[in-house]
Backbone bond lengths (Angstrom), bond angles and torsions (degrees), N, CA, C in turn:
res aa  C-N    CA-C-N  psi(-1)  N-CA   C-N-CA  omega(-1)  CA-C   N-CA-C  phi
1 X - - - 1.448 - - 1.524 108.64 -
2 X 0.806 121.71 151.55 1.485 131.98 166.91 1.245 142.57 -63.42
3 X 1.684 133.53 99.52 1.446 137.13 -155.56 1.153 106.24 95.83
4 X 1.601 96.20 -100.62 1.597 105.83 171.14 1.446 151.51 -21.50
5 X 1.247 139.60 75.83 1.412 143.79 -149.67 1.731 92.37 -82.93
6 X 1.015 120.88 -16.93 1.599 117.88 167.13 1.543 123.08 59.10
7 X 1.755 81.31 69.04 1.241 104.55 163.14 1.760 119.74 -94.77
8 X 1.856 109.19 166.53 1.449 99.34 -170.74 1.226 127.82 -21.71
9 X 1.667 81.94 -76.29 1.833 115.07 -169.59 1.868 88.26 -29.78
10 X 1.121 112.34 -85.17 1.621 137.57 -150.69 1.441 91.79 -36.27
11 X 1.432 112.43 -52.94 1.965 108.75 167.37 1.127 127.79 -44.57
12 X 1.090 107.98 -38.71 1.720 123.36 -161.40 1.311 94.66 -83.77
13 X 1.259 131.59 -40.53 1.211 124.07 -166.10 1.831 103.16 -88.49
14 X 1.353 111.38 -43.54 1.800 105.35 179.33 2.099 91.88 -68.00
15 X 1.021 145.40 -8.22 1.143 124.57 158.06 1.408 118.63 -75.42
16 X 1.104 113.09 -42.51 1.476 114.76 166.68 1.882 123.92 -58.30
17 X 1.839 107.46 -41.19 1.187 66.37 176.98 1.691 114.28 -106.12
18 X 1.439 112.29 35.55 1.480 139.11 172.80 1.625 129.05 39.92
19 X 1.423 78.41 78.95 1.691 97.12 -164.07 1.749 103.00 -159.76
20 X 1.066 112.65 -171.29 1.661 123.97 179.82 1.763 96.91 -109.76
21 X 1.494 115.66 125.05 1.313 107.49 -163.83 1.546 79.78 -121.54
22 X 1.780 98.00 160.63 1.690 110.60 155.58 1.584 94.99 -146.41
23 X 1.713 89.84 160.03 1.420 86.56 177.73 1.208 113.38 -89.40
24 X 1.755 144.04 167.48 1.207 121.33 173.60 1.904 96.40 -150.22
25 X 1.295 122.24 -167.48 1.243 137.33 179.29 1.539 109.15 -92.95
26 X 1.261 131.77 120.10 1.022 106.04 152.46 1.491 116.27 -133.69
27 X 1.664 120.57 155.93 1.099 128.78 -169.43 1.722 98.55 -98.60
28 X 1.672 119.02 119.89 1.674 105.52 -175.12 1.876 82.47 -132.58
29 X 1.530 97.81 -173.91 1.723 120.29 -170.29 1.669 93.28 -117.12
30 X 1.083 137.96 122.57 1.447 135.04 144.74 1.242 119.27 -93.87
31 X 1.282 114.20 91.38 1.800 138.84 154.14 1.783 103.87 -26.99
32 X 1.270 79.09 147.25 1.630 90.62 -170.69 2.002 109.10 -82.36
33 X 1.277 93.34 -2.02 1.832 113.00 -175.73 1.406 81.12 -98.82
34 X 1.703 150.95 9.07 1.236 133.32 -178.59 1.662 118.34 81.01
35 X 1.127 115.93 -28.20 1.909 121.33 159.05 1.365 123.62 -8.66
36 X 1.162 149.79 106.79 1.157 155.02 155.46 1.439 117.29 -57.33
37 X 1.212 134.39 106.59 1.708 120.60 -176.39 1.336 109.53 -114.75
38 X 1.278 141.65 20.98 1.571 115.08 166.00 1.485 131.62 28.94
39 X 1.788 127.08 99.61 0.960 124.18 -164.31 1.647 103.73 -129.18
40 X 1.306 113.64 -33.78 1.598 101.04 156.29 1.675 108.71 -163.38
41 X 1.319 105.38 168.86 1.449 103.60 -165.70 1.954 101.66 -122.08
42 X 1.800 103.27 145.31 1.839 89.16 147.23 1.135 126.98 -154.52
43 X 1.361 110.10 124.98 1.544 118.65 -166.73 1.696 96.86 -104.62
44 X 1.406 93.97 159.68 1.643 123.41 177.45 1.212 93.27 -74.91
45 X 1.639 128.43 137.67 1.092 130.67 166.82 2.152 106.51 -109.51
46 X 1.342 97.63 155.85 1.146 95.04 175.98 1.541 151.87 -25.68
47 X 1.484 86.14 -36.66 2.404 104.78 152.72 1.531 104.91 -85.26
48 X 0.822 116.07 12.71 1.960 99.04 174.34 1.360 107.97 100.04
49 X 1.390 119.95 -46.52 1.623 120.67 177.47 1.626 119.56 -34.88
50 X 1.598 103.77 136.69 1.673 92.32 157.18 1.189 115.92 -82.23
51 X 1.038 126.70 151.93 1.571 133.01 158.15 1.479 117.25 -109.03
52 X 1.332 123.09 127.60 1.621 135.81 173.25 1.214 107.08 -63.89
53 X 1.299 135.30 152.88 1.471 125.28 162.20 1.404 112.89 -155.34
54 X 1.682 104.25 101.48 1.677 102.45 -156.75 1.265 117.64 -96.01
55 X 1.751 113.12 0.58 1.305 111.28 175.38 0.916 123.16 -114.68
56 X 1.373 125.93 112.68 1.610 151.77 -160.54 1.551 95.42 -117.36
57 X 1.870 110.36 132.16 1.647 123.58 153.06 1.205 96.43 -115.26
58 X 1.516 117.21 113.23 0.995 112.43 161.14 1.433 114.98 -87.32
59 X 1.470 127.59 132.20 1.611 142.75 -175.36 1.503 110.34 -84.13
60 X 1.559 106.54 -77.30 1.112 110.55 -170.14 2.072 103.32 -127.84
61 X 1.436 120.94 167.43 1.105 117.19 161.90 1.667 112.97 -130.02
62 X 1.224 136.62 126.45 1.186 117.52 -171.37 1.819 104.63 -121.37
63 X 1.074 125.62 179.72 1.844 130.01 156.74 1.481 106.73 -83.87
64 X 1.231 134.09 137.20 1.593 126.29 144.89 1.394 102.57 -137.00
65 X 1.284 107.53 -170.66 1.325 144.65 174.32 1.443 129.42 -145.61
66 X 1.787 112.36 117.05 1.280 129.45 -147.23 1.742 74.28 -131.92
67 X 1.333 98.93 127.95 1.655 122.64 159.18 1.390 94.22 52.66
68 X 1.014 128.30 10.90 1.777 128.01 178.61 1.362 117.08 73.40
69 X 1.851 105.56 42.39 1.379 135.09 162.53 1.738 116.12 -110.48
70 X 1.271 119.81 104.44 1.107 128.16 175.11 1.638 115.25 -41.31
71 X 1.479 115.99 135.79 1.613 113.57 179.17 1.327 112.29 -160.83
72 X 1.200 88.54 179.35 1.635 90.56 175.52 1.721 111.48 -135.22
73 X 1.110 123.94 143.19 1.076 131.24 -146.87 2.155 104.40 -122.97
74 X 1.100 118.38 120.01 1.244 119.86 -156.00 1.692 87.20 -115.23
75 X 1.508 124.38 136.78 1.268 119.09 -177.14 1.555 74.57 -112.90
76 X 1.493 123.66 143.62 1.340 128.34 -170.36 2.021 116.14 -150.77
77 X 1.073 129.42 -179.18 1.176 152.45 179.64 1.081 116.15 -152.45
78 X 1.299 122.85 121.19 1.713 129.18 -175.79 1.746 95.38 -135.16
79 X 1.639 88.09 128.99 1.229 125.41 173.35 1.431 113.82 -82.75
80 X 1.405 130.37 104.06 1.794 128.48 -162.54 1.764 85.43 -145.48
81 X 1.548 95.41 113.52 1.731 94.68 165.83 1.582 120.48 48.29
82 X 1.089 105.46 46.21 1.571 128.15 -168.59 1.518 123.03 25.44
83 X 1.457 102.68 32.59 1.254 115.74 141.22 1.666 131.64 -97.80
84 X 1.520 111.28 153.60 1.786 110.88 -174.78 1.533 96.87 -102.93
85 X 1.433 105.21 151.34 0.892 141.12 -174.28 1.441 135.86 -129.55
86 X 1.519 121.22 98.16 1.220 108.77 -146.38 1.810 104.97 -105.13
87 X 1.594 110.18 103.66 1.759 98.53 -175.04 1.609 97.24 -144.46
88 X 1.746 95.10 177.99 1.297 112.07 -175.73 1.547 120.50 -92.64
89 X 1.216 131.25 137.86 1.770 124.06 -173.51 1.421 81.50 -119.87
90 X 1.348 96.46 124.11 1.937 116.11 155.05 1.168 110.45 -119.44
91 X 1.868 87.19 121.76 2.125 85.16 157.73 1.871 102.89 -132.34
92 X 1.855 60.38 141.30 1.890 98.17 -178.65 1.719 114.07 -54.99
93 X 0.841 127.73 90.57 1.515 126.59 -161.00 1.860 105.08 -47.34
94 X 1.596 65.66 -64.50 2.184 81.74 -174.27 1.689 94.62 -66.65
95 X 0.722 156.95 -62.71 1.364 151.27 -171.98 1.566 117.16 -50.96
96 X 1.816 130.64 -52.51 1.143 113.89 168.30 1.862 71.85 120.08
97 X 1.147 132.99 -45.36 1.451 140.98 -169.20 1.520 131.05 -45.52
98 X 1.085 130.84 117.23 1.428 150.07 155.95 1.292 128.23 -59.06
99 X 1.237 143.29 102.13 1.549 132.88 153.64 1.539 110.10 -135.23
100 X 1.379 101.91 137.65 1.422 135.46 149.78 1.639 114.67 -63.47
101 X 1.611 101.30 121.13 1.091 99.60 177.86 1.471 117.68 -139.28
102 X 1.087 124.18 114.24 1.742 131.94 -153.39 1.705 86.94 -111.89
103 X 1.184 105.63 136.44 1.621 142.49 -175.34 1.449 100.89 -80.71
104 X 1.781 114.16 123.44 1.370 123.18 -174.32 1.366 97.96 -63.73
105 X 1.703 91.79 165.35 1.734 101.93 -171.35 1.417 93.59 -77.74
106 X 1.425 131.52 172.52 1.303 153.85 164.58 1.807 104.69 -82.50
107 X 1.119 111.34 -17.80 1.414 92.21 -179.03 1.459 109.52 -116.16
108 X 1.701 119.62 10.19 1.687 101.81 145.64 1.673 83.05 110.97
């Protein structure tokens, strides 16, 4: 699989936040009010390649807690080959960590 060498924690936490996660890069802005801005992301795609991905909507931003790791939770839209894409960006506060996390299909 991709990124992920799939350890516990990293399970425990893509079960928690219940979806197919990877980890990826992302480049964000920290506002001097503390703001998180997300400006582009890059994940490993299935051949090994990185892929850039510079168009981010960010919706909503919220606080949570995954495995009793503080985060922040990005409700988002990603623009890939002019298709939308509707997923979640968490970053691991205490960790420094990034993942993309796209919502299992409904049909299994």
């Amino acid at each position: 699989m991709v990124f992920g060498m799939g350890t516990d924690v990293r399970r425990t936490q893509a079960a928690a936040a219940r979806g197919i996660q990877r980890e990826i890069a992302c480049e964000c802005w920290f506002t001097s009010s503390g703001k998180i801005i997300p400006l582009l992301l890059k994940v490993k795609d299935e051949d090994g390649e990185i892929r850039v991905i510079r168009q981010i909507q960010v919706h909503s931003q919220e606080q949570r807690m995954y495995a009793g790791l503080p985060s922040t939770e990005f409700d988002c839209t990603l623009t890939v080959l002019k298709q939308e894409i509707r997923v979640k960006l968490i970053y691991y506060q205490t960790e420094s960590r990034w993942v993309l996390n796209f919502p299992q299909s409904e049909q299994g």
